[in-house]
C-alpha positions as CSV (number, residue, x, y, z in Angstrom):
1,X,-12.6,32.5,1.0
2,X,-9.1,31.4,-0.6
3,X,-9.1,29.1,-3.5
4,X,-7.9,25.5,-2.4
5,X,-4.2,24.9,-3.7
6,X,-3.6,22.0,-5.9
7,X,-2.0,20.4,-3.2
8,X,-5.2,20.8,-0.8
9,X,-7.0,18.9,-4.1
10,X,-4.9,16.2,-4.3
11,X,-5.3,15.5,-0.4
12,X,-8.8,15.6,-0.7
13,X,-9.2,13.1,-3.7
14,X,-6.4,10.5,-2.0
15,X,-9.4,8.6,-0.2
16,X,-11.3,8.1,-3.3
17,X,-8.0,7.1,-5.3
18,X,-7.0,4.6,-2.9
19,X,-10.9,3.5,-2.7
20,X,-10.6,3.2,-7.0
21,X,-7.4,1.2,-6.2
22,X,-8.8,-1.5,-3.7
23,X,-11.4,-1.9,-6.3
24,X,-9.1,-2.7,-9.1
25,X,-7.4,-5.3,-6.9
26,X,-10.3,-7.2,-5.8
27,X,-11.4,-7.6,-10.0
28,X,-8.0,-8.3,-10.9
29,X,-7.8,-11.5,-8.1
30,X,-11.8,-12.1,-8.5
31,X,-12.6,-11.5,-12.1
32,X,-15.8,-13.1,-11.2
33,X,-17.2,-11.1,-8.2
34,X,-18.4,-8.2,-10.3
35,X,-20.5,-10.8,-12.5
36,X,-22.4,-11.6,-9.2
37,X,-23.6,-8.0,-8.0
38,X,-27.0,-7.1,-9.7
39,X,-27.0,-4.7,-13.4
40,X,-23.3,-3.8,-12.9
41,X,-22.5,-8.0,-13.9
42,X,-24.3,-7.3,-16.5
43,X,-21.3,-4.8,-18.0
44,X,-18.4,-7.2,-16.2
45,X,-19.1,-10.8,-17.0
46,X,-18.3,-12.6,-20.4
47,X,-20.6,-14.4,-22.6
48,X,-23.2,-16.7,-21.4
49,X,-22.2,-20.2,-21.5
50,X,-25.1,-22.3,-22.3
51,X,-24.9,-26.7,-20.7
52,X,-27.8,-28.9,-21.7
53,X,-27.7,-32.4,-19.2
54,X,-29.3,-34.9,-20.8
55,X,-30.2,-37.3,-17.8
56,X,-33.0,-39.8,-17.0
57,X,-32.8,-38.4,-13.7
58,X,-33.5,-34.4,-13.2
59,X,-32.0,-33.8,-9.8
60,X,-28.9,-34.2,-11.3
61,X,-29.7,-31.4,-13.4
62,X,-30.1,-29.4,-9.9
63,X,-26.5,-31.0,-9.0
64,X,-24.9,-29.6,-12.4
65,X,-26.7,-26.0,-11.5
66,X,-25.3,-25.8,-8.1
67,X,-21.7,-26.3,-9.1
68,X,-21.9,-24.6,-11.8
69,X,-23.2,-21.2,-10.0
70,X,-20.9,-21.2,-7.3
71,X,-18.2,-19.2,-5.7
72,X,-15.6,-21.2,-7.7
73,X,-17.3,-21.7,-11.2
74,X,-17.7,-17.8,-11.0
75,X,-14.1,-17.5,-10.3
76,X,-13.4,-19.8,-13.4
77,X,-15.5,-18.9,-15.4
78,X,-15.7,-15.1,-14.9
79,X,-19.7,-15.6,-14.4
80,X,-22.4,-18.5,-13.7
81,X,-23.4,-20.8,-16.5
82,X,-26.8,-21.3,-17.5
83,X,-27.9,-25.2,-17.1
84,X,-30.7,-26.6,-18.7
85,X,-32.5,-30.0,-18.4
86,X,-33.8,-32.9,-20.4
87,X,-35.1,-36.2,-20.0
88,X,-33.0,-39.0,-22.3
89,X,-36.7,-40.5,-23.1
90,X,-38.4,-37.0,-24.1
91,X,-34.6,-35.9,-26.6
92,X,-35.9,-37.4,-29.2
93,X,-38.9,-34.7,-30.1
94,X,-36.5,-32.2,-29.2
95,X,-33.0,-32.4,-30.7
96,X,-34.3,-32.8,-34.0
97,X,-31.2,-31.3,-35.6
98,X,-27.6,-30.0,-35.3
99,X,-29.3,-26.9,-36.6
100,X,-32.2,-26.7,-33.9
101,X,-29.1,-27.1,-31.1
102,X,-27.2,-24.4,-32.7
103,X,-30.5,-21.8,-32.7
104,X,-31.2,-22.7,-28.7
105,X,-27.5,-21.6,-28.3
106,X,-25.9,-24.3,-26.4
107,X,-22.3,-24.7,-25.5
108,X,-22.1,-27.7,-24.0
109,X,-24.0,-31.0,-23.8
110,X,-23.4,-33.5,-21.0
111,X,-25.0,-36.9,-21.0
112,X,-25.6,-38.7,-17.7
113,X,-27.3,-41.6,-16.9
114,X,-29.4,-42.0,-19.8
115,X,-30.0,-44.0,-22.8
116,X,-30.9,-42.3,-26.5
117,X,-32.6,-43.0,-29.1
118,X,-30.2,-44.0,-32.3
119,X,-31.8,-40.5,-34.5
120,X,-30.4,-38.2,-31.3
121,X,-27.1,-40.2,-31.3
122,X,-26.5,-39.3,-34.8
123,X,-28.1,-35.5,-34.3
124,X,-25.3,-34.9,-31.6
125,X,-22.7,-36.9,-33.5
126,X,-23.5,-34.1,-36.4
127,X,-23.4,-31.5,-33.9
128,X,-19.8,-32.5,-32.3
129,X,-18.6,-32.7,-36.6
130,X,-19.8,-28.9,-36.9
131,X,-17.9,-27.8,-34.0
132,X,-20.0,-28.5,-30.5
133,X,-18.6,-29.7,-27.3
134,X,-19.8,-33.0,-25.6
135,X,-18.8,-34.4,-22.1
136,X,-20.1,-37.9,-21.3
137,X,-20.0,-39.5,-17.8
138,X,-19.7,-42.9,-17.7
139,X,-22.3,-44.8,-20.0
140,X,-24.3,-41.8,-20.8
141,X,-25.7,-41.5,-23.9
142,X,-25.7,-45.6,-24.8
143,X,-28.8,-47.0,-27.1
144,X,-30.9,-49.6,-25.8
145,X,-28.5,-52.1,-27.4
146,X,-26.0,-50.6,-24.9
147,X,-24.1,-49.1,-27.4
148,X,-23.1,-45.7,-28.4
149,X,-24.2,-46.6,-31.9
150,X,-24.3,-43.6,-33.9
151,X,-22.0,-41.5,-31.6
152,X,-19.1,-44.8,-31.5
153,X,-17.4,-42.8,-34.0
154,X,-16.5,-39.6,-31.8
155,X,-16.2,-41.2,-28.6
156,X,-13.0,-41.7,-27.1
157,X,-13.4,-45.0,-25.4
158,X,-14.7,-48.4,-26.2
159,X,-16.4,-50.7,-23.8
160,X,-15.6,-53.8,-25.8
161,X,-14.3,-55.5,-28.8
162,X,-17.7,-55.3,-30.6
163,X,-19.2,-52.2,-28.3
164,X,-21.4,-53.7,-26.0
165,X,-21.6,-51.8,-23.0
166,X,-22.7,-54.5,-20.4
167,X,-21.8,-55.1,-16.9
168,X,-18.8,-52.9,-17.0
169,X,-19.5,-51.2,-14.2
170,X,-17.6,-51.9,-10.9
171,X,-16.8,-50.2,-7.3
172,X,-13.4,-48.8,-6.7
173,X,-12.6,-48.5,-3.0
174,X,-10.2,-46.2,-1.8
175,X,-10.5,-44.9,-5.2
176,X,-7.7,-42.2,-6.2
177,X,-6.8,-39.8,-9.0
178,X,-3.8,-39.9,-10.6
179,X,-2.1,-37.6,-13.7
180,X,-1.4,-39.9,-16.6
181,X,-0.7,-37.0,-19.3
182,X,1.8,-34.9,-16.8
183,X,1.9,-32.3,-19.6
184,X,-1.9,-31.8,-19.8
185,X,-3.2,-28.9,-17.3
186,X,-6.2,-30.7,-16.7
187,X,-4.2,-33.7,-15.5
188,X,-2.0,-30.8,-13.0
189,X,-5.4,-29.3,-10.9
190,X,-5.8,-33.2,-9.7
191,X,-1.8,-33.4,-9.4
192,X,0.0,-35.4,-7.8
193,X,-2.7,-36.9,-6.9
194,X,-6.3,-36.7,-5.6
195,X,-8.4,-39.3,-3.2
196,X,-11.8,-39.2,-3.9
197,X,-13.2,-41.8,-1.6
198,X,-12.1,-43.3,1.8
199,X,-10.7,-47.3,1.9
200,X,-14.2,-48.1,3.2
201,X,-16.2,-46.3,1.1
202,X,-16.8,-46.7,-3.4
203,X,-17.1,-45.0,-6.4
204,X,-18.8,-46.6,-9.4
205,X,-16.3,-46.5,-12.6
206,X,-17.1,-47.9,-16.0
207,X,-14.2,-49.9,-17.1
208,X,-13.8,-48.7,-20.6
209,X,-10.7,-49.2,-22.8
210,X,-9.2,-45.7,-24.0
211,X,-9.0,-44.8,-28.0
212,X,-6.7,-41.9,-27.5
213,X,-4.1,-40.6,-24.8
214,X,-5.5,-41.1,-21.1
215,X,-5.2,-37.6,-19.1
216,X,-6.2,-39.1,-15.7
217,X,-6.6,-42.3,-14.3
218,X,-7.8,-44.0,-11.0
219,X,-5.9,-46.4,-8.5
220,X,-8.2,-48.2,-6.5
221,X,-9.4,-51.8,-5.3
222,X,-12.2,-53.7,-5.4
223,X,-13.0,-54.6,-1.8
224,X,-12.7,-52.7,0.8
225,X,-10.5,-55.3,2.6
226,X,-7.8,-55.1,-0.1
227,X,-7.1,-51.6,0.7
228,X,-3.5,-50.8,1.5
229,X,-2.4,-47.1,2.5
230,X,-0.1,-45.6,0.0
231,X,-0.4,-47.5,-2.7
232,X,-2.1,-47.4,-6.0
233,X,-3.9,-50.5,-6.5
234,X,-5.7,-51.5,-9.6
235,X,-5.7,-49.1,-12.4
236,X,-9.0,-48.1,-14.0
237,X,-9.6,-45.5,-16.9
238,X,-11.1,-41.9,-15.7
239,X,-10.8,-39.2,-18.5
240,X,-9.4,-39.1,-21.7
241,X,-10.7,-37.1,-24.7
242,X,-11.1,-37.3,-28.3
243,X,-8.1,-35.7,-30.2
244,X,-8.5,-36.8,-33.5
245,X,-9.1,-33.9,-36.0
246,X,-12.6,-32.7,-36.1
247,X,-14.4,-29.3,-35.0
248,X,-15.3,-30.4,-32.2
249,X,-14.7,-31.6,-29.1
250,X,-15.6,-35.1,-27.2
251,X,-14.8,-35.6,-23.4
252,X,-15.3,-38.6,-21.8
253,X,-15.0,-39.3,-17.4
254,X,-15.4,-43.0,-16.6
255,X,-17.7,-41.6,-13.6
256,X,-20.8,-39.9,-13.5
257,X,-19.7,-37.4,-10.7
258,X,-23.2,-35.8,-10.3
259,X,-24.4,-38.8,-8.9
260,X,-21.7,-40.4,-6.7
261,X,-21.7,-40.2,-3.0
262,X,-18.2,-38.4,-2.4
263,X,-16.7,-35.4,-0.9
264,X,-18.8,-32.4,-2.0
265,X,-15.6,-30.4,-2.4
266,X,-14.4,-33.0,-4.6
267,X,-17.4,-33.2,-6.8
268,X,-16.9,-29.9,-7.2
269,X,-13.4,-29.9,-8.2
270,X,-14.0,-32.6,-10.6
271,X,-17.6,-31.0,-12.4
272,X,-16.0,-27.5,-12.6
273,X,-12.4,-28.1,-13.6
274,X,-13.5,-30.7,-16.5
275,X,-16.1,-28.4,-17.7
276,X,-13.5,-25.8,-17.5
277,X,-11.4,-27.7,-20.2
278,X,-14.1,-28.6,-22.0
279,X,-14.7,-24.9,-23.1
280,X,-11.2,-23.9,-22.9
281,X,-11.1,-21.7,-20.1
282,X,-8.0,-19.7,-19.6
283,X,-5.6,-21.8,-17.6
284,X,-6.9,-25.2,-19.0
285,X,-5.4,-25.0,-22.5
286,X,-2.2,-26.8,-23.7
């Protein structure tokens, strides 16, 4: 039998070549969807990133895990994150140290609805000073005195004059994002604008008073009867971070989204593009 040509060879291996090619494609558009196939992720996806939620309410820990494993967080993120839990009551005989949250690996602390203990305020304040990254929605975090206490320092938003966080929190109807900081490319995923709930319907905001620049904020009204199509109504904080020099990182959204009744694509949108920021994901960096 004749030897096949090189030509014949080349013919042959065409399929495969083009097969090798469609492959490439898909990863280079989807740099997540290898991360999500069994073994092979294992050689594809980056490194683990760790979120503790610290919450007095755990199924918002199962909120946090579901956005944060989805179709879009993988293609953010280039893989899943791995969320944890804990109850705000229970912190304080765990985070006994900056040093005992560096060993459990942890990338990201979020703090919910829940109040801490003045000792874990200051463990976590440590923490952000030697580099960690905290997100807090809303009041989470606050002492029993309703106060960030320890962590006032590092947190980019005041509640009062003398810190009291008290009856601050208030229902925006027909409640809408808006880019403050037009240069900031967390403020352009939500640009020019986003609605996040109906004229009939609420989200809960925590009127706050910004330290530092304001990336987002929220046109809205507070009743439902006020509402008036196409324009921005009262103006309420909704995420700003702290930029003063420091290791760390502190980012604070005036709403704890994990909780609040809105558009599931929305909540979405909102938890995975601010964590994206957070940790500096490519295409959230100045």
């Amino acid at each position: 039998m004749d030897e096949e040509t090189f030509e014949q060879k080349f013919e042959a291996a065409i399929p495969v070549l083009i097969l090798l090619l469609l492959i490439i494609g898909i990863i280079a558009l989807n740099p997540g969807w290898l991360s999500g196939i069994p073994v092979i992720g294992n050689f594809f996806h980056g490194k683990t990133v760790n979120v503790l939620v610290i919450t007095d309410n755990m199924n918002e820990v199962n909120v946090w895990q579901s956005m944060l494993s989805s179709d879009m967080a993988r293609r953010v993120f280039g893989n899943t994150l791995n969320v944890e839990g804990m109850i705000g009551s229970q912190s304080e005989s765990e985070i006994i140290s900056a040093d005992a949250l560096d060993k459990k690996g942890y990338d990201l602390i979020v703090l919910t609805s829940t109040h801490l203990p003045p000792s874990v305020q200051l463990v976590l304040k440590n923490w952000v000073d030697n580099g960690g990254k905290l997100y807090i929605a809303s009041l989470g975090g606050i002492n029993d005195n309703h106060r960030w206490g320890e962590l006032s320092s590092v947190v980019p938003v005041q509640c009062s004059a003398d810190g009291e966080c008290v009856d601050i929190i208030t229902p925006v109807y027909g409640a809408t994002i808006y880019p403050q900081d037009v240069n900031n490319p967390l403020a352009n995923k939500f640009a020019p604008k986003t609605e996040i709930t109906g004229g009939n319907e609420s989200v809960n905001i925590a009127v706050v008073s910004p330290l530092y620049t304001q990336i987002m904020y929220i046109g809205g009204w507070d009743s439902p009867s006020k509402v008036e199509a196409g324009k921005v109504g009262n103006v309420y904080p909704f995420v700003t971070e702290n930029t003063q020099s420091m290791s760390g990182k502190v980012f604070y959204i005036s709403i704890d989204p994990a909780t609040e009744n809105i558009n599931p694509d929305i909540k979405q949108r909102i938890i995975i593009n601010t964590v994206g920021y957070v940790m500096g994901v490519e295409g959230y960096t100045e």
